[in-house]
Steps between C-alpha positions, in 0.01 A plus 500: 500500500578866445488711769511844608534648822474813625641678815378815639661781685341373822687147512810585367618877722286518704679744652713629240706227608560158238323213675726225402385208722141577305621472191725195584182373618320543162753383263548196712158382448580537120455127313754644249555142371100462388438866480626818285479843719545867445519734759328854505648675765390794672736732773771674321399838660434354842873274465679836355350705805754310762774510269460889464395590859152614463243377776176590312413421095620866326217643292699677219551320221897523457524377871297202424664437168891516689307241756359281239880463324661472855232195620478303177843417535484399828146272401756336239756427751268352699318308256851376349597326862188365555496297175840453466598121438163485371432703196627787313265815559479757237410857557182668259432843588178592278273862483131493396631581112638117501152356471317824289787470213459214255851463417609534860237246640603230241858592618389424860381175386785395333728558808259378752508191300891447422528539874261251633599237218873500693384500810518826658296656692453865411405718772303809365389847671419826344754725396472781757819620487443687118086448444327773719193381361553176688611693830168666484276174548482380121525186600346490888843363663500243225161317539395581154889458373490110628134438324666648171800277543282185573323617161804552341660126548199343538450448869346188654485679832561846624528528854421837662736483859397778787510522859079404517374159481294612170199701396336572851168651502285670778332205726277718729640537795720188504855518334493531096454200340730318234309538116633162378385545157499783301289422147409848403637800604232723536439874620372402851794261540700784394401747770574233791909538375667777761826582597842453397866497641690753630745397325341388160297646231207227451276371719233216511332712182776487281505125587192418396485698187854254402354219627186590239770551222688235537129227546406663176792403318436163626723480815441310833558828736560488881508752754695380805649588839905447374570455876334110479791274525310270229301784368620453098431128491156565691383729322598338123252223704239726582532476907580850569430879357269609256483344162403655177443211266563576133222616280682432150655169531768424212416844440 
């Protein structure tokens, strides 16, 4: 299976800091001898903010783009030790213009596919450092970049990681309850989505308009708490998060 996983803000600084032991945790629970992955990484702002000093996320855009070049090469570092011995990663750095451009999406493709076909795993965020567009929420901290790239390589499964257990919606006065299933994403459904990190641009919104992309293209989507010790096997199986099944199948 083809797989595509996506990391947000929340899981991987949480505190402007790299949370290695997470992502050691993740990549361990990687099948990488059944399974192909690619990465979509969120944090380069929040990693570059430790290497550069700052204690809160700047809000001018040079500031964030000197944070976003600083913390990207720290995510690479960090992805490069945790896979070392085990794959090769590969770096993709990608604005909005990759997937609108003809010539540059079949490009994409092309790459994408080289890469897997030898084995590597490419790791792929967006490419703050130069594409203010990007910096100013084109993407919603990459939930709608990982349903394009699922699209792009023809996905079987795009999982959505966060810090929540899923789509939770208001249970009275009782704590929110998990949405398991997500068929139709609808106005009302919509309108139950608040918040987002401190940290990060997206929020449960943005997840659930990639999670609609994605199903429509016909891929199996997940949205997941990327804390679970077994949460990418569990949720491939249906135990945990919300699932989006796909509405185009061999689409």
């Amino acid at each position: 299976m083809r797989v595509v996983i996506k990391v947000g803000t929340s899981l991987i600084a949480p505190n402007g800091q790299i949370d290695a032991n997470l992502l050691r945790s993740l990549v361990d629970q990687f099948d990488l001898t059944k399974n192909e992955y690619l990465i979509v990484t969120s944090g380069a702002i929040a990693a570059g903010m430790s290497g550069l000093g700052l204690s809160a996320r700047p809000t001018d855009v040079p500031r964030m783009q000197a944070c976003a070049a600083v913390g990207q090469s720290k995510l690479m570092h960090t992805y490069e030790r945790l896979f070392f011995g085990k794959k090769v990663v590969a770096q993709l750095l990608l604005s909005s213009d990759d997937f609108t451009s003809p010539v540059r999406y079949r490009n994409l493709q092309n790459a994408l596919a080289e890469l897997l076909a030898l084995g590597v795993v490419p790791v792929v965020n967006e490419n703050d450092s130069v594409s203010v567009r990007e910096l100013e929420g084109a993407f919603g901290d990459n939930d709608e970049l990982s349903s394009l790239l699922a699209t792009a390589v023809k996905a079987d499964w795009l999982l959505l990681l966060t810090n929540v257990d899923g789509f939770l919606v208001p249970n009275g006065r009782k704590k929110p309850r998990l949405q398991r299933v997500v068929r139709k994403l609808t106005p009302a459904i919509e309108a139950q989505c608040n918040g987002k990190s401190a940290l990060g641009r997206g929020g449960m919104i943005s997840k659930m308009r990639a999670a609609k992309l994605a199903s429509e293209a016909g891929v199996h989507v997940a949205i997941i708490n990327g804390r679970h010790p077994q949460g990418i096997r569990l949720a491939m199986e249906r135990k945990i998060g919300t699932y989006f099944p796909p509405t185009l199948v061999n689409a």
